[in-house]
C-alpha positions as CSV (number, residue, x, y, z in Angstrom):
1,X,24.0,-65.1,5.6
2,X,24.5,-66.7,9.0
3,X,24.7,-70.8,9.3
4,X,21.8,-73.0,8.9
5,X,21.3,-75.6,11.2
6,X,22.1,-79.8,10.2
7,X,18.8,-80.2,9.9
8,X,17.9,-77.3,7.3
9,X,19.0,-77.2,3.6
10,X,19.0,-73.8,1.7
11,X,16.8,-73.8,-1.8
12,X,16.3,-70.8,-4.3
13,X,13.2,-70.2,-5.3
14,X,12.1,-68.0,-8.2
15,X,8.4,-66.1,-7.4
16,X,6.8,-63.1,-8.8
17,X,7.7,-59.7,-7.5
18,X,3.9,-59.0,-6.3
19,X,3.9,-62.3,-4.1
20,X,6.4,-61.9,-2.6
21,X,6.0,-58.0,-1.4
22,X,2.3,-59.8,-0.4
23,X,3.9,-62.1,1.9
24,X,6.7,-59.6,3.4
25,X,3.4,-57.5,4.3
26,X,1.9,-60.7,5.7
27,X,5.1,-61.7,7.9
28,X,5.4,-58.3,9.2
29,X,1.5,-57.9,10.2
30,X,2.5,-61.2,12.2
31,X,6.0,-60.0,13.3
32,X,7.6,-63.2,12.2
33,X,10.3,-63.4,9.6
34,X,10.0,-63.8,5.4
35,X,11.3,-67.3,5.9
36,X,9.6,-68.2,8.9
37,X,6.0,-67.6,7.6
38,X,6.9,-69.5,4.1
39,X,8.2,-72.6,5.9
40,X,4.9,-72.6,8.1
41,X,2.8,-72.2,4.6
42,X,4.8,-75.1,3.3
43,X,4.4,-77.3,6.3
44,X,0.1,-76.5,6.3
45,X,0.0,-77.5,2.2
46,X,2.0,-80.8,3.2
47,X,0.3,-81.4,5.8
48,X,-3.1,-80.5,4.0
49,X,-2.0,-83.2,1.3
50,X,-1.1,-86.2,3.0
């Protein structure tokens, strides 16, 4: 794994098998990365709850 920028922290995470193979196919459709396409789900629920 490459570096991560100052403003980024790495996390583990722990999800089902199922959801995440749902969300690879998601990112691809949208030809964006795994990682990209969760951080931009996080960021809409935050957003969503504030």
């Amino acid at each position: 794994m490459g570096e991560i920028a100052p403003t980024n922290t790495r996390t583990n995470i722990t999800i089902p098998k199922e959801l995440k193979a749902k969300l690879e196919g998601i990112a691809k459709e949208q030809n964006r990365s795994f990682n990209n396409l969760v951080i931009t789900i996080l960021k809409e629920y935050v957003s969503s709850t504030q």
